[in-house]
C-alpha positions in Angstrom: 63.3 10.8 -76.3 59.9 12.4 -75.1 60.1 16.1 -74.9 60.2 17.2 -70.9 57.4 18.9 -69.5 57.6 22.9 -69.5 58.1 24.6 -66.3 54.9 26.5 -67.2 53.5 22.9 -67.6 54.8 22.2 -64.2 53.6 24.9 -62.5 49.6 23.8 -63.9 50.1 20.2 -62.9 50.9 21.2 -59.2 48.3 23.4 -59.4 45.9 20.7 -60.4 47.5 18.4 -57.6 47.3 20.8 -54.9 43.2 21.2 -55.7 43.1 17.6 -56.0 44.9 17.5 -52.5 42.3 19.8 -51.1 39.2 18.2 -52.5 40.1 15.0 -51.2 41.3 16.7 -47.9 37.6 18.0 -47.8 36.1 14.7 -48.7 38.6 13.1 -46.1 36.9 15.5 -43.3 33.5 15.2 -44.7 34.3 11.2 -44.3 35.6 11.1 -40.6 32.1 13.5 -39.6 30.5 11.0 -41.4 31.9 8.5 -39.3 31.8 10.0 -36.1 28.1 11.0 -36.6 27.5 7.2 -37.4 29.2 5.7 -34.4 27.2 8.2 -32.7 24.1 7.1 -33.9 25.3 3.3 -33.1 25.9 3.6 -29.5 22.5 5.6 -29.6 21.1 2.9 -30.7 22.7 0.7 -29.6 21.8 2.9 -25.9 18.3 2.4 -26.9 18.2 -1.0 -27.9 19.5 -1.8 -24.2 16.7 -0.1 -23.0 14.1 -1.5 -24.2 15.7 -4.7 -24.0 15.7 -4.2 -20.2 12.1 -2.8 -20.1 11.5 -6.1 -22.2 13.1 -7.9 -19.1 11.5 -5.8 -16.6 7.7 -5.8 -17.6 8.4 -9.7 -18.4 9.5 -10.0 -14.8 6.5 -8.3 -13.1 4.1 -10.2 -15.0 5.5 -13.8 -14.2 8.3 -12.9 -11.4 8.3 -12.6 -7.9 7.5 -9.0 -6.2 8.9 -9.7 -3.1 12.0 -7.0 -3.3 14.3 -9.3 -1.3 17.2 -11.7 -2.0 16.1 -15.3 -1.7 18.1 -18.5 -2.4 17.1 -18.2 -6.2 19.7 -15.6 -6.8 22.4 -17.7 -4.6 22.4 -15.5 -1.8 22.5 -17.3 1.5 24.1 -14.7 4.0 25.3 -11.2 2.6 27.6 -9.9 5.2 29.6 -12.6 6.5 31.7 -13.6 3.4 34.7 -13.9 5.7 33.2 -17.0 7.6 31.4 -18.4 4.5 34.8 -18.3 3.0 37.1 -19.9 5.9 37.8 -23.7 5.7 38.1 -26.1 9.0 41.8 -27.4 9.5 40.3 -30.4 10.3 36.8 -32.4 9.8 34.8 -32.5 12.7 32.7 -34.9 13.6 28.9 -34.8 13.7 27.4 -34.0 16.4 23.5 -35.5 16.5 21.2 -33.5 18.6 17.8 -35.2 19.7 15.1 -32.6 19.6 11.5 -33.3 21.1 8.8 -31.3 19.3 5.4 -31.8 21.2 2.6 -31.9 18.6 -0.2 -29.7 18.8 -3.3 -31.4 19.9 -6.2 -31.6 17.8 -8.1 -29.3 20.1 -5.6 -26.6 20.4 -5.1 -27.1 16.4 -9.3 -26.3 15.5 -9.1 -23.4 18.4 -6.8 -21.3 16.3 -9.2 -21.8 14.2 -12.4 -20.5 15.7 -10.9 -17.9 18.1 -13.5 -16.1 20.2 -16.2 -17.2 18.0 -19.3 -17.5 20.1 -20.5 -20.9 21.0 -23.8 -22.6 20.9 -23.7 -25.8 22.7 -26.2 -28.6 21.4 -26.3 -31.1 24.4 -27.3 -34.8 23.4 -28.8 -37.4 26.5 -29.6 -40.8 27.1 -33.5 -40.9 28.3 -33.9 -41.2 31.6 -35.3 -45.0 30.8 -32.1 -45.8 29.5 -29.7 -44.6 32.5 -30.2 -48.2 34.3 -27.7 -50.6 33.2 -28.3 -53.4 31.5 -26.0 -56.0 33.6 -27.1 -55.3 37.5 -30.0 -53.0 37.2 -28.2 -50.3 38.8 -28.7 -46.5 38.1 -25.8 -45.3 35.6 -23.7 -41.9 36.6 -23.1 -39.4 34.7 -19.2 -39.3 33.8 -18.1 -37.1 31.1 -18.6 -35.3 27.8 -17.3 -36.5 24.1 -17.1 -32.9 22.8 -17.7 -32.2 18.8 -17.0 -29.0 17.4 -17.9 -28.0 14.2 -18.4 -24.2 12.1 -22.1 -22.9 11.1 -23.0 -19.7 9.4 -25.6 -17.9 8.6 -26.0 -16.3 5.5 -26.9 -12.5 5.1 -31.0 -12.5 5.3 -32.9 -9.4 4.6 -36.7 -8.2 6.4 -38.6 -5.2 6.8 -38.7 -4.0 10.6 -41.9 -1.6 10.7 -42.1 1.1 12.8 -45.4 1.8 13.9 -46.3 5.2 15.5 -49.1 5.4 17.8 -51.6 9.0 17.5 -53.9 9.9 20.0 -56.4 12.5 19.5 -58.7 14.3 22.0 -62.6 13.1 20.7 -63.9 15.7 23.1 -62.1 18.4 21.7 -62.6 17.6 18.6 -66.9 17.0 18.9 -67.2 20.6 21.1 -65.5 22.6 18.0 -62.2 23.6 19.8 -58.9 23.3 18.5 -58.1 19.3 18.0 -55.6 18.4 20.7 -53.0 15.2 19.4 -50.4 13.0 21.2 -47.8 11.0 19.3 -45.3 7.8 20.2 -41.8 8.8 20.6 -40.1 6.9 17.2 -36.3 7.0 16.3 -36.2 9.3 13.1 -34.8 7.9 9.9 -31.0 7.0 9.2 -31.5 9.2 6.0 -35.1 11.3 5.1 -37.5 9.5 3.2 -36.0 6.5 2.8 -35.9 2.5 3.9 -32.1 2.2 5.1 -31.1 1.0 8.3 -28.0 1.5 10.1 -27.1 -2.3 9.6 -28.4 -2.2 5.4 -26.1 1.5 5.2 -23.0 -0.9 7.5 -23.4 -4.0 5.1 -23.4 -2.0 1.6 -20.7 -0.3 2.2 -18.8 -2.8 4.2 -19.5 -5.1 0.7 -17.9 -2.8 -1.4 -15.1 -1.1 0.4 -13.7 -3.6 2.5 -14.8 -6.6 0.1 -14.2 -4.8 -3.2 -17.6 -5.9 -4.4 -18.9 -3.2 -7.2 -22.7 -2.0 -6.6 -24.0 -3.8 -9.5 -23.0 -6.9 -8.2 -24.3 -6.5 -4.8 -27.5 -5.3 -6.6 -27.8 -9.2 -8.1 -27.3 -10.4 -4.9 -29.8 -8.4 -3.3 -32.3 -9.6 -6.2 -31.5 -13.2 -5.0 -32.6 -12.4 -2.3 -36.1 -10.9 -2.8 -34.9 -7.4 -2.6 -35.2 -5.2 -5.4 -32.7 -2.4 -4.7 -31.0 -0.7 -7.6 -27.2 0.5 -7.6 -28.4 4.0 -7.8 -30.4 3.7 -4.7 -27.4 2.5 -3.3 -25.1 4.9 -4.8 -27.4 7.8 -3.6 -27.4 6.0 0.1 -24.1 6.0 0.5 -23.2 9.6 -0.4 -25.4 10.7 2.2 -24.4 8.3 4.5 -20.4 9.7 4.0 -21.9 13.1 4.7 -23.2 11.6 8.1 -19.7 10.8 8.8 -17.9 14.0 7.3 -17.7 15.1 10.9 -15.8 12.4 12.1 -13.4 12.4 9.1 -12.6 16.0 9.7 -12.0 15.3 13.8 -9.9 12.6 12.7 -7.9 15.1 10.4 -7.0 17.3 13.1 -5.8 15.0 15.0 -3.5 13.5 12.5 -2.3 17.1 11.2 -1.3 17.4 14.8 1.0 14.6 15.1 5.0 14.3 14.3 5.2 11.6 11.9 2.9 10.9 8.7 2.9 8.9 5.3 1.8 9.8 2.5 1.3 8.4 -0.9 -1.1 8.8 -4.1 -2.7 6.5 -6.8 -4.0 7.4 -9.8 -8.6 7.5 -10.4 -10.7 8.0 -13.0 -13.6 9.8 -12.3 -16.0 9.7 -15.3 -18.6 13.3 -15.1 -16.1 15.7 -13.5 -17.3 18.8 -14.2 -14.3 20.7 -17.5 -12.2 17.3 -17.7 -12.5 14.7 -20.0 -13.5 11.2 -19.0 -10.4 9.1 -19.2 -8.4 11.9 -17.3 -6.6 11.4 -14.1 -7.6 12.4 -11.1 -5.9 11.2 -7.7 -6.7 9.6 -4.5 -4.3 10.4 -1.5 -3.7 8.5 1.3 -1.9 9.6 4.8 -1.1 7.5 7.9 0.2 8.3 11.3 3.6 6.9 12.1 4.4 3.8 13.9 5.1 5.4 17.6 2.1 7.5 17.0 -0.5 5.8 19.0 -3.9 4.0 17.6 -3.3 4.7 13.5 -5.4 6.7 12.2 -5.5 6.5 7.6 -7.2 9.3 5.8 -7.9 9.3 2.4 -8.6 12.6 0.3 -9.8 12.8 -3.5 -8.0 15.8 -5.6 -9.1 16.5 -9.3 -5.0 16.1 -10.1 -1.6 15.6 -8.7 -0.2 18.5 -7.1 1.9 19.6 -4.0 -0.5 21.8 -3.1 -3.2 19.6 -2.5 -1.6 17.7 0.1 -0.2 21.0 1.6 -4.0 21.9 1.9 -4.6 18.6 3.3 -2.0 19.0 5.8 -2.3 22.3 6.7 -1.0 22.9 10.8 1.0 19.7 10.2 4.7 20.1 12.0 7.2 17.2 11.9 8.5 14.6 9.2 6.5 13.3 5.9 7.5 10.1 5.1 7.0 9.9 1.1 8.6 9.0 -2.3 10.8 10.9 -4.5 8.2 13.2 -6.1 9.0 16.7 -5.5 5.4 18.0 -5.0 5.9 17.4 -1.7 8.1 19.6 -0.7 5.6 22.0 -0.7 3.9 21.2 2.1 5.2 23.8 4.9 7.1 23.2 8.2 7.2 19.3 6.8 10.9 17.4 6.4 10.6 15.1 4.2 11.8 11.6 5.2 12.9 9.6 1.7 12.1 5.4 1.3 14.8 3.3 1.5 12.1 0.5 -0.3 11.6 2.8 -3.6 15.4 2.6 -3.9 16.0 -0.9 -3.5 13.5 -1.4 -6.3 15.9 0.8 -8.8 19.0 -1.4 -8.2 16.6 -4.6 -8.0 15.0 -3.3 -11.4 18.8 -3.4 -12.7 20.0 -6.7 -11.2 17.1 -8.4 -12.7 17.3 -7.6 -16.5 21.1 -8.7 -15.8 22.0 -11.6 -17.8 23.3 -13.4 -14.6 21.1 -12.3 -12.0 23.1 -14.3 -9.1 26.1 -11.6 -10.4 26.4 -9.2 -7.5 30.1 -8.3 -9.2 28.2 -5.8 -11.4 27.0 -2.0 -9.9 23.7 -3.1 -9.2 24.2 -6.0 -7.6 26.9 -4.5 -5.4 24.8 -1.1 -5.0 21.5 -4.1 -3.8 24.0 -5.8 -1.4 25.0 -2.2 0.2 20.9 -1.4 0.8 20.3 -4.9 1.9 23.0 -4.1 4.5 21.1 -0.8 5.9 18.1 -2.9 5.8 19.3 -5.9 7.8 20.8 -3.5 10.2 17.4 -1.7 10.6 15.9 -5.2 11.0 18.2 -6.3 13.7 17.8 -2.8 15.6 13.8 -3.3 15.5 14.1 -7.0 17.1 16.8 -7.6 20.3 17.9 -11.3 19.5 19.2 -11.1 23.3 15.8 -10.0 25.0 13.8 -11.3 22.1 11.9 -8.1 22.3 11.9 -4.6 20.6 14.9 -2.5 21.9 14.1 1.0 22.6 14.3 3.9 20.6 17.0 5.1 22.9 18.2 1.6 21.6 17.4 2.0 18.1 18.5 5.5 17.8 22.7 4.0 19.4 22.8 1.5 16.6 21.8 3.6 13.5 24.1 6.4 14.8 27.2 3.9 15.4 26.0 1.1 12.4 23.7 2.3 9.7 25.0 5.6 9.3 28.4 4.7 8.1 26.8 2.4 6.2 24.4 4.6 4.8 27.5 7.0 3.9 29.4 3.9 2.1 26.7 3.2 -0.1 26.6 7.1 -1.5 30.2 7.2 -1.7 30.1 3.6 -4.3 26.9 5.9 -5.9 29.4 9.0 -6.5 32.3 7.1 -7.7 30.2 5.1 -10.1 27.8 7.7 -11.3 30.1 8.3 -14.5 30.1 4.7 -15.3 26.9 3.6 -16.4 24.6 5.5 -19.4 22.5 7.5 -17.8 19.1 6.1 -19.3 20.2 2.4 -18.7 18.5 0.8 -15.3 22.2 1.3 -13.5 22.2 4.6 -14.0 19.2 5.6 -13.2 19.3 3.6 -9.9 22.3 5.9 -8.8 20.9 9.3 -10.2 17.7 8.5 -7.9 19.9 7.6 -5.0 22.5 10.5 -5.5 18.8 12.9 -6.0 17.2 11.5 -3.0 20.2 11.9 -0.7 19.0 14.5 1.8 15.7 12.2 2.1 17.3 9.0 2.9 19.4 10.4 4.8 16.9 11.6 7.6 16.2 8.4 9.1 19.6 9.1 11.0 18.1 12.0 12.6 15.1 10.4 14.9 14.6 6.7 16.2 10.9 7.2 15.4 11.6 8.1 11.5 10.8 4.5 9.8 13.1 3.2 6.9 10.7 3.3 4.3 7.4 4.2 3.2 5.4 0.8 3.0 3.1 1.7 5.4 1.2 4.5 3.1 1.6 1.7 0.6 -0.1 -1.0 2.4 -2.9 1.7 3.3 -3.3 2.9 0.0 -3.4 -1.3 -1.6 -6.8 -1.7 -0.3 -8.5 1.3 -2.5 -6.1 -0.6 -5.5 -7.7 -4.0 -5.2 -11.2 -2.2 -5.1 -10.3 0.1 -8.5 -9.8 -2.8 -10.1 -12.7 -4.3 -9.4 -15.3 -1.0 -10.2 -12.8 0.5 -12.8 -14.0 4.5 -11.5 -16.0 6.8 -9.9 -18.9 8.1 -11.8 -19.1 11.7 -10.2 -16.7 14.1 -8.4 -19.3 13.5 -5.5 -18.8 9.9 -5.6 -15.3 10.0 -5.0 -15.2 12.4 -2.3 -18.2 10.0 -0.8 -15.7 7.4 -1.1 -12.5 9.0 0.7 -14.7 9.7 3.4 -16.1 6.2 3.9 -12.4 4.6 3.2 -11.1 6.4 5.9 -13.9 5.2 8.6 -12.7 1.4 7.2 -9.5 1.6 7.0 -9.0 3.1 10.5 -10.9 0.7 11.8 -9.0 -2.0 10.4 -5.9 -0.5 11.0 -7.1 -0.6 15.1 -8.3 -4.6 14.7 -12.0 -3.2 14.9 -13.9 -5.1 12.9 -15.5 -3.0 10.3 -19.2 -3.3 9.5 -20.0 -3.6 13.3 -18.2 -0.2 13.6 -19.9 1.3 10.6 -23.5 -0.1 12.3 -22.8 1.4 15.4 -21.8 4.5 14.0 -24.9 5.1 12.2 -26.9 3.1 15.0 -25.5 6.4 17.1 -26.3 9.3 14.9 -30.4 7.8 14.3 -30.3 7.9 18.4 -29.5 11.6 17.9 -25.6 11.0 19.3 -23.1 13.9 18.1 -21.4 11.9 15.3 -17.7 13.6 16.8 -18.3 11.3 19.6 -18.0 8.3 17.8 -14.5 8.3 17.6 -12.8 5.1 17.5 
């Protein structure tokens, strides 16, 4: 029989177990940090992953996908809001009932008319000789009886001459023999467009019509020019038009007044590289800012400025004496434009929930957050589009109209679709394209909101969008602006255009009268479109 342990032997093994106990305790604890730390770092990746998985999705689906931010039949949408119809099932098959429509075909004449418009019309008239008007059978003389019309589309290509002005001096000979002071008489002559140089009102018109409305770069034009027998450089052209946007600086800043002094402006801003700005580097940002009058604002009027960055405080400059509602995105720089409520767009939201339906798995789902949170704005949206068109009167309704069905409609809809944002806001990660869809919504509340307030206030901002496209398509064709000059030239000139076009005045004829004006010594202010 083995001897038994001591109780002083005892007392040291427990002692031994008990540090044992603790050790593995500690190693136990370290263990389950261990853990917790590594499931941490799993849904962190795994968080991350997502993302770029859905950035992967997203910058796939603006290269190849649609940009039209609607739902069309590809996602199996058909109608959105009547589920309760789509749903319900005849008791009984009914029969077919055939209707006979009668669509009258467009002539052939009324077809090549839309065509041609108000074109003018040169008329080419082709006659039998007058030997030929007796017929052939009785000898009698042939009457006339109609016209077999032919239409068909000329044009003439751009052609460049010199137009010399030649002023006449006359000098007193008499004066001039007898010793006395030389007495001299000169023509009356229309100065120069600009000093010292061969532009023309319709040359200064066509350049910059070429490049602004056209998007054709300088150097380009200049190989055209060269084509045709005109050696003109790009920096003659360059130099032309700065001096020709100072010739209608006055105009711009009339034009500014009278925008600051309306109720109802957009306002957007896209990035523009401007390559010798005086203590920035080359590849830096500057910005180009665009701002358009409201729908119910009378003849548009879309100003462009150039700012060295992006800050509030350039477009409160811009807008200084304005009093009303900015329509804008979410950037917060705006809020510092004074005496300005800012009027949030409805279009910049839908992209955040369409952003997160389409790097979905199942796009057609519309069980998910997104696509219910995209259903809810496509319901303010159809509700804005039905209270812009009366299907009744087939006209617009009024804004006393308008202003009834977003107060008894679109605001309760408008205050569902923040309520599904609150509720839901806990429920997606914060970085994924859910959950930033609602934090912009739940941010941009007050904005979107404000539509409510005024019939006038438009749902979204596309319309400083669609003003600012046009100086996009041109970036891309001449990449920047060489000097800070340049791009203030450009604002300027911009501006004349895109007013213009905005009124359905064409645009080179009302650059060419413009200038035509000033040469004839007409205040510039006047020429107001």
């Amino acid at each position: 029989m083995k001897n038994m342990p001591t109780y002083e032997e005892l007392l040291a093994q427990n002692s031994v177990l008990k540090k044992q106990v603790k050790y593995l305790g500690n190693q136990n604890e370290k263990a389950q940090s261990e853990i917790k730390n590594l499931t941490l770092q799993n849904k962190e990746l795994i968080a991350n992953y997502n993302w770029i998985l859905e950035q992967l999705k997203l910058s796939k689906k603006k290269i190849y996908g649609s940009s039209a931010e609607k739902i069309a039949e590809e996602y199996g949408q058909l109608n959105l809001f009547n589920e309760a119809e789509l749903e319900r099932q005849p008791l009984a098959v009914e029969p077919k009932l055939e209707e006979i429509t009668y669509k009258r075909k467009k002539s052939k004449k009324k077809k090549q008319a839309e065509i041609y418009g108000t074109l003018p019309v040169e008329e080419i008239v082709y006659d039998i000789p007058e030997e030929e008007k007796i017929c052939e059978k009785c000898g009698s003389e042939m009457s006339f009886m109609k016209y077999e019309i032919r239409r068909e589309l000329k044009i003439v290509p751009a052609k460049v001459s010199v137009v010399k002005h030649k002023k006449a001096v006359y000098v007193c000979k008499n004066c001039d023999k007898n010793g006395t002071e030389s007495n001299f008489k000169t023509a009356e002559v229309l100065p120069a467009l600009i000093e010292k140089s061969l532009v023309s009102p319709s040359m200064l018109a066509y350049i910059m019509n070429q490049k602004f409305t056209n998007a054709m770069p300088l150097y380009r034009q200049e190989q055209e020019f060269k084509r045709m027998g005109v050696n003109l450089t790009r920096q003659t052209m360059a130099n032309w038009m700065i001096k020709g946007a100072n010739l209608l600086k006055p105009i711009y800043e009339e034009m500014r007044k009278e925008l600051v002094s309306k109720h109802f402006i957009h306002a957007d801003e896209t990035p523009l590289e401007v390559l010798n700005e005086p203590g920035k580097a080359p590849a830096s940002k500057s910005y180009m800012w665009v701002y358009k009058t409201g729908r119910y604002e009378g003849s548009p009027i879309v100003l462009y400025d150039y700012e060295v960055g992006r800050s509030g405080n350039f477009a409160k400059k811009f807008l200084n004496g304005f009093s009303g509602y900015l329509h804008c995105d979410g950037w917060t720089g705006y809020d510092k434009v004074e005496n300005a409520k800012r009027c949030g767009c409805w279009a910049h939201l839908r992209r955040y929930f369409l952003n997160a339906l389409d790097v979905q798995e199942d796009k057609t789902d519309y069980s998910t957050i997104a696509g219910k949170g995209f259903l809810m704005i496509e319901k303010v949206f159809s509700l804005e589009k039905t209270a812009q068109k009366n299907p009744d009167k087939k006209s617009e309704y009024t804004l006393d109209e308008i202003a009834e069905i977003r107060k008894e409609k679109s605001a309760l809809a408008v205050q569902e679709f923040f309520e599904f944002c609150e509720k839901n806001q806990g429920s997606t990660l914060p970085k994924s394209m859910t959950g930033r869809a609602i934090t912009y919504a739940l941010n941009q509340r007050s904005t979107l909101e404000t539509f409510l307030e005024n019939p006038k206030i438009e749902l979204t901002n596309n319309s400083a969008e669609r003003a600012i496209k046009p100086f996009v398509i041109g970036r891309k064709n001449w990449l920047f602006c060489n000097s800070e000059v340049g791009a203030q030239a450009s604002s300027i000139i911009y501006s004349i255009i895109e007013t213009a076009k905005a009124n359905d005045i064409n645009a080179y004829d009302c650059l060419e009268q413009i200038f035509t004006n000033i040469q004839q010594g007409v205040n510039p202010t006047t020429c107001l479109l």
